[in-house]
C-alpha positions as CSV (number, residue, x, y, z in Angstrom):
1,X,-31.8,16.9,-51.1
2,X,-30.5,14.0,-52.9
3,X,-26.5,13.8,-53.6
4,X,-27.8,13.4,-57.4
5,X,-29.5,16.8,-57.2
6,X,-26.5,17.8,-55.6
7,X,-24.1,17.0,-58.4
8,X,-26.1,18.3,-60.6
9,X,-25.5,21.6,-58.9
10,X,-21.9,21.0,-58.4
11,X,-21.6,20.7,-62.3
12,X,-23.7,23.5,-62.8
13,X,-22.4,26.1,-61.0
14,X,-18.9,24.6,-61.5
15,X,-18.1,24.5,-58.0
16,X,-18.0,22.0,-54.9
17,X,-17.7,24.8,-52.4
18,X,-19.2,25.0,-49.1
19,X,-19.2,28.1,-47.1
20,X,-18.8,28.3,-43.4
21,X,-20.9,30.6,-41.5
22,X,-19.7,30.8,-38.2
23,X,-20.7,34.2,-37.0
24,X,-18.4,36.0,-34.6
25,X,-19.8,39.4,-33.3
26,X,-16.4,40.7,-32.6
27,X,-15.5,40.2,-36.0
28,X,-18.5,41.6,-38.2
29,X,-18.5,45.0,-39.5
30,X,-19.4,47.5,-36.5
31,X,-22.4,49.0,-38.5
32,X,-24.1,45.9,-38.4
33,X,-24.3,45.7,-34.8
34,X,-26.7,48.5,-34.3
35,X,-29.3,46.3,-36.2
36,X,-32.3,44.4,-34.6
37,X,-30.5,40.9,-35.7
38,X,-26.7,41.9,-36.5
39,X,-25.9,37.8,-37.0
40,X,-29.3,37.3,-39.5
41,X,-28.1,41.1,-41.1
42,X,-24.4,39.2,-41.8
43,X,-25.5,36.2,-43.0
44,X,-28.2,37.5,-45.8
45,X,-25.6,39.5,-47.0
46,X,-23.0,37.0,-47.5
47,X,-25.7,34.8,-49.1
48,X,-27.1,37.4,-51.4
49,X,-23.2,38.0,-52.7
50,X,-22.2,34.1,-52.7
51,X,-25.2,32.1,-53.3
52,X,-23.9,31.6,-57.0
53,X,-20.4,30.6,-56.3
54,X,-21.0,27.5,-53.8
55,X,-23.1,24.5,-53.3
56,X,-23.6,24.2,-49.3
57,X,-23.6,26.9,-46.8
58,X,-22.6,25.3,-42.7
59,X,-23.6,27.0,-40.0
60,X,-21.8,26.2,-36.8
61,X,-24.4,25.9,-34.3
62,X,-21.9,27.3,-31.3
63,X,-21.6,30.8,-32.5
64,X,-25.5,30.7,-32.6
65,X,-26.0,29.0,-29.4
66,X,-23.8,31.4,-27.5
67,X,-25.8,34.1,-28.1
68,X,-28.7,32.0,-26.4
69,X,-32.7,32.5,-27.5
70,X,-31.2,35.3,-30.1
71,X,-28.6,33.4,-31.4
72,X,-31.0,30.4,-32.2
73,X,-33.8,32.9,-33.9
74,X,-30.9,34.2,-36.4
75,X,-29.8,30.7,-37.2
76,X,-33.8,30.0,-38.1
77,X,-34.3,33.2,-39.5
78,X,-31.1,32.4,-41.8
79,X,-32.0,28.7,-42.5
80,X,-35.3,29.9,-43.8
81,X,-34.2,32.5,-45.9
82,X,-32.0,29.6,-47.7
83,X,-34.6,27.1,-48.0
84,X,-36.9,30.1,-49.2
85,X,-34.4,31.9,-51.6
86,X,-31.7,29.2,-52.5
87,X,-33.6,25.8,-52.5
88,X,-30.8,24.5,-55.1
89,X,-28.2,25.2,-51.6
90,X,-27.5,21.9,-49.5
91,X,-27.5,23.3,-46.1
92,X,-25.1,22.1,-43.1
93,X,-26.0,21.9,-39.7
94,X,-22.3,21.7,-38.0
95,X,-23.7,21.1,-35.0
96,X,-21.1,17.6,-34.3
97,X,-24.4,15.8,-31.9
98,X,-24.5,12.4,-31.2
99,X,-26.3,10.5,-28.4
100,X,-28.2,7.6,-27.0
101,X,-30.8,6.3,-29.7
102,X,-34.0,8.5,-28.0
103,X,-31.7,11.7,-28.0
104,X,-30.4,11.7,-31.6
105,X,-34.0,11.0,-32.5
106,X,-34.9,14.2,-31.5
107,X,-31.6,16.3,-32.6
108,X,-32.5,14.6,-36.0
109,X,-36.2,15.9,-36.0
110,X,-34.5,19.4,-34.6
111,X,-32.4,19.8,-37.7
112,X,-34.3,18.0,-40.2
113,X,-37.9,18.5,-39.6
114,X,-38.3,22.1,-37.3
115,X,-35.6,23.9,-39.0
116,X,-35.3,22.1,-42.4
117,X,-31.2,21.8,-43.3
118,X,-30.7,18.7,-45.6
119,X,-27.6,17.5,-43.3
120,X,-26.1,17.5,-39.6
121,X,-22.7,16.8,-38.7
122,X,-22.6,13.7,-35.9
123,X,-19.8,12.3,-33.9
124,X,-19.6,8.5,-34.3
125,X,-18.1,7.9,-30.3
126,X,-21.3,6.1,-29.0
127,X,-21.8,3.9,-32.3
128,X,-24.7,2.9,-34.6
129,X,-27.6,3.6,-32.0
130,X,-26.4,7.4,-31.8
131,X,-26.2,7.9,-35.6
132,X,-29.1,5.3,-37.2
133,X,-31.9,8.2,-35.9
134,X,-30.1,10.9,-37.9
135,X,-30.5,8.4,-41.5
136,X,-34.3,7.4,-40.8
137,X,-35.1,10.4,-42.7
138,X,-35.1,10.3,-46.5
139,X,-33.1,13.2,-48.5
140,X,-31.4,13.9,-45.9
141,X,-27.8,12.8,-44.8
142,X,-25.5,12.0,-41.4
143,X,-22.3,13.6,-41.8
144,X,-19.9,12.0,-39.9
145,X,-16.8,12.5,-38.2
146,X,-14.1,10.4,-39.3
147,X,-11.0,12.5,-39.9
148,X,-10.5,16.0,-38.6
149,X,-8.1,18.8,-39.0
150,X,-7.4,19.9,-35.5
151,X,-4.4,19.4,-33.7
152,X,-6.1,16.6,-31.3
153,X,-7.1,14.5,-34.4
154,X,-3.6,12.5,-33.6
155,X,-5.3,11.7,-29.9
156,X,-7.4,9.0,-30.5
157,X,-8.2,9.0,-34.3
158,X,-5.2,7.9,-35.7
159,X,-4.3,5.5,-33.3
160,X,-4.1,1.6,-34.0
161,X,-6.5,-0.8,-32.5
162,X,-6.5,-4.3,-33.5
163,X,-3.9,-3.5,-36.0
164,X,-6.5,-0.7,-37.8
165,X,-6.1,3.1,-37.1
166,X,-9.8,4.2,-35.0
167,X,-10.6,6.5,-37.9
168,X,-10.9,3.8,-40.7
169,X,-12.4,1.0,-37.7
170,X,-15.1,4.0,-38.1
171,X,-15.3,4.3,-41.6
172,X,-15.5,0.6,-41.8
173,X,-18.5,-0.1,-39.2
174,X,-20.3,3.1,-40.6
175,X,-21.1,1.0,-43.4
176,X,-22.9,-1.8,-42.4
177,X,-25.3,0.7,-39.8
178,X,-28.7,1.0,-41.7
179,X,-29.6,3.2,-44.5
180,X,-25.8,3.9,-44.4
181,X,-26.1,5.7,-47.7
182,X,-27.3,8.6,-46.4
183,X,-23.5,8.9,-44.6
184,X,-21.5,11.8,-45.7
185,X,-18.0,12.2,-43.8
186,X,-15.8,14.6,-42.2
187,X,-12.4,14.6,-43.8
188,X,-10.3,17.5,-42.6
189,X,-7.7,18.9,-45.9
190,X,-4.6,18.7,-43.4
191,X,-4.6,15.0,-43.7
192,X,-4.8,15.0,-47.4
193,X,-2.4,11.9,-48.0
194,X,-4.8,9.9,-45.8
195,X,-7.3,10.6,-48.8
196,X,-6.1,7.8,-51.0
197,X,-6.9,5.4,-48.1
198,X,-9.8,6.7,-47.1
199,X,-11.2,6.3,-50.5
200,X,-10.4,2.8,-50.7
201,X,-12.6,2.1,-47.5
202,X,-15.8,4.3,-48.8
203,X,-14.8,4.9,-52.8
204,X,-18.0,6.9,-53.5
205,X,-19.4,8.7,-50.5
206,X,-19.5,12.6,-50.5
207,X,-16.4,14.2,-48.1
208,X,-17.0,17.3,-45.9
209,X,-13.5,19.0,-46.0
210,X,-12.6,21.4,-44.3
211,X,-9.3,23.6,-43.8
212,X,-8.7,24.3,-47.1
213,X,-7.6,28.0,-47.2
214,X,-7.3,29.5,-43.2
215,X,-6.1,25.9,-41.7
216,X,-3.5,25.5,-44.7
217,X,-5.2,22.7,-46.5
218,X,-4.2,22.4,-50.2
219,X,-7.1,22.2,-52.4
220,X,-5.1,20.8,-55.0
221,X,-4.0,17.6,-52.8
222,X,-7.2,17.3,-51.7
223,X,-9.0,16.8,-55.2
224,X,-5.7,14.5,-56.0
225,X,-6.3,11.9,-53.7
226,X,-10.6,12.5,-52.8
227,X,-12.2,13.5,-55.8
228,X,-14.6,10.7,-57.8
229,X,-16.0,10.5,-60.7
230,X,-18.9,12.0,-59.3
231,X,-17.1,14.8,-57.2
232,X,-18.1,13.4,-53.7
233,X,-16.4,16.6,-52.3
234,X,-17.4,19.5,-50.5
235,X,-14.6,22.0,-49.7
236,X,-15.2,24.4,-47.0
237,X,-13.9,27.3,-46.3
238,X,-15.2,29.8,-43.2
239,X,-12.7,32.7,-42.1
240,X,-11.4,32.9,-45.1
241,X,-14.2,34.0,-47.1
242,X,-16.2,35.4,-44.5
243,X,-14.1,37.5,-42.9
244,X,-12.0,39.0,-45.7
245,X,-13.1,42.6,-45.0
246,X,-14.9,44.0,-41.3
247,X,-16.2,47.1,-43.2
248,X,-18.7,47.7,-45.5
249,X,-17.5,46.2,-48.6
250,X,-17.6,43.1,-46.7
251,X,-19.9,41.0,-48.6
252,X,-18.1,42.1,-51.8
253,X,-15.0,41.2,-50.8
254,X,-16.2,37.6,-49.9
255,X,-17.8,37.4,-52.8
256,X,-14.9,38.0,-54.3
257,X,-13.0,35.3,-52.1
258,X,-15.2,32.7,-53.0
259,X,-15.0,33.5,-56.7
260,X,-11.2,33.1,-56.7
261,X,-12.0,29.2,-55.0
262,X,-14.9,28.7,-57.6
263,X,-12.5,29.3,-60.5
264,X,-10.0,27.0,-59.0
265,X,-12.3,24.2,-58.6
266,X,-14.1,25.0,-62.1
267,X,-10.0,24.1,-63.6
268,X,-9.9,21.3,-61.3
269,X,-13.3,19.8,-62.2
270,X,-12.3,19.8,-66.0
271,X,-10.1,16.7,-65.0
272,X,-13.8,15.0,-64.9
């Protein structure tokens, strides 16, 4: 998918929001768990209710992968029910790989080619060798982590080195790997006021956020300091849409979750 196809959808749906699907079986309505694929069952029925409200759905590969040769079939099954139902969806692959040229070559192909999402999420650790296989391939993008919302962000990201904070040495080097346009980043909503710096290192690119919502993020701040003149956000949101009921109604009352974000952002997208 192109990020002009995806504006286009942003302004017309009137939303930038991107909906987490990170499947916990202890969390899902009981009655799904007597069906033959209780994470697939979940899914489709969160998609069916939401599809019109947000942009980009992310799985998170580790609550697929724990569940072994059943967990990977759901996450097919659900990736091809997008790409077969929802085209106009840009599809996440939080799956945070990054390796040694010959490896990301073949996590690319994995994502990109066998199961067909338009993005992956990478870690940038090992440098341009580890990310330049994942933006070979065209229409599809590199997300990568620069910023994140967790508590051991302030470990090693923030920190100084040769005057610069690691996070925006990344940022910085990102751009000059090849076919760098296909980069998306990772910039978690907690670290907001680090928005209006960030967007002076890469003023245009398209932001993964998450946090916004469960992790305390303000959505408000965020759109403040990141938004462009051509959005370049994504906002997700997981738990908090999700998971707002475990029993039946459950895909109503996420629909309804996501509805109250979608209206927020259609306000905030009037500042366009």
């Amino acid at each position: 998918m192109t990020k002009d196809f995806l504006v286009a959808q942003i302004h017309k749906k009137h939303s930038f929001l991107c909906i987490g699907l990170d499947v916990d079986l202890n969390k899902i309505p009981k009655h799904l768990l007597t069906s033959e694929d209780p994470i697939y069952e979940f899914n489709k029925a969160i998609i069916d209710a939401t599809h019109h409200l947000c942009v980009a759905y992310k799985p998170n590969l580790a609550f697929y992968e724990a569940h072994g040769i059943k967990g990977w079939a759901a996450l097919e099954k659900t990736i091809t029910y997008l790409n077969s139902n929802h085209s106009d969806i840009f599809t996440i692959a939080d799956a945070k790989r990054g390796d040694i040229g010959n490896t990301s070559s073949m996590y690319a192909k994995a994502f990109f080619e066998d199961l067909g999402f338009d993005s992956v999420t990478v870690a940038p650790y090992m440098g341009k060798d580890s990310v330049e296989p994942f933006l070979e391939f065209k229409d599809k993008h590199a997300i990568l982590l620069a910023l994140t919302s967790n508590e051991g962000a302030f470990d090693f990201q923030t920190k100084s080195v040769d005057g610069l904070e690691l996070y925006k040495q990344v940022l910085i080097t990102s751009k000059t790997w090849k076919n760098s346009n296909n980069l998306m980043y990772v910039v978690g909503a907690t670290q907001a006021e680090y928005l209006a710096e960030i967007r002076q290192i890469i003023p245009n690119s398209f932001l993964l956020v998450p946090g916004a919502g469960a992790q305390g993020g303000s959505l408000e701040e965020v759109c403040k300091y990141g938004m462009t003149n051509d959005v370049g956000l994504l906002i997700n949101s997981s738990r908090g849409i999700i998971y707002a009921s475990n029993e039946v109604d459950f895909a109503n009352a996420a629909k309804l979750k996501a509805q109250d974000l979608q209206e927020q952002m259609a306000l905030l997208l009037q500042s366009l």
